[in-house]
C-alpha positions, 0 to 999 in steps of 0.5 A: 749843367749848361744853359742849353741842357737846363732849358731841355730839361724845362721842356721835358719837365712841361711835356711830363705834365709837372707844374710849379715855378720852373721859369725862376727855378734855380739849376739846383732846384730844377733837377731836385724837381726833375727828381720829385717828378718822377717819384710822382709820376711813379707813384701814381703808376703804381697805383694805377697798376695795382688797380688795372688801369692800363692806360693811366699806368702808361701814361704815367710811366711814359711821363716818368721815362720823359722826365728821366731823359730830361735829367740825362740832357742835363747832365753836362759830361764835360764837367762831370766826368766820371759821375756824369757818365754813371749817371747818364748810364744808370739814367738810361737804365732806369728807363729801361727798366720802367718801360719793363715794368709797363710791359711785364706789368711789375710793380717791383720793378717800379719800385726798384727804380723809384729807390734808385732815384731817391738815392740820387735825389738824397745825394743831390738835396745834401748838396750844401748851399755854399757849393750850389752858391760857388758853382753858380758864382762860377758859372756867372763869370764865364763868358756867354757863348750863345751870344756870341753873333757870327756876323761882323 
């Protein structure tokens, strides 16, 4: 995950209304957040759906369609390959699917993306720390381009 996509992942987690310590959060940790997110927001909507509050469960579902595009910004297909790119699909298919479930009023289709999610985010937490730790070695040797200035 580049700099560049992280912060936008930051700001969709802030406009989806997810608060906790993003500003020091780790990449990792970030994206397990992201996840954690929008099995919230999805809860919820669930809920609100069960109880016919329209405009809540809406709400709700609209937060968990920001924070799922804040993932697919994250993801840096330049890196991941493969991976990266069935992410980004199986991402935008789960955004489709929840605005489904907002128009057909489908609590099985909230389901259905909420078990996807926690299939990613349980292959995401195993992620052991030596890797997080030697990909954030990695990262920190590399040069810093957005500082590069064009003036000479």
């Amino acid at each position: 995950m580049s700099l560049t996509n992280t912060r936008g992942a930051i700001e969709q987690y802030k406009k989806a209304g997810v608060h906790g310590a993003i500003e020091s959060a780790t990449p990792h940790r970030l994206i397990q957040m992201l996840m954690e997110g929008v099995l919230s927001k999805l809860t919820a909507a669930k809920g609100f759906m069960e109880r016919g509050e329209v405009p809540r469960k809406g709400e709700q579902i609209g937060w968990a369609i920001s924070i799922i595009d804040g993932l697919r910004l994250s993801l840096d297909k330049s890196v991941g390959g493969g991976i990266a790119q069935n992410l980004d699909d199986l991402y935008e298919y789960m955004g489709r699917r929840l605005v489904e479930a907002n128009y057909y009023n489908k609590t099985e289709y909230l389901d259905e993306v909420m078990g996807l999610m926690n299939e990613i985010k349980s292959g995401w937490d195993a992620i052991s720390q030596d890797v997080i730790n030697e990909h954030a070695q990695k990262k920190e040797q590399q040069p810093d381009l957005t500082r590069v200035s064009g003036s000479g």
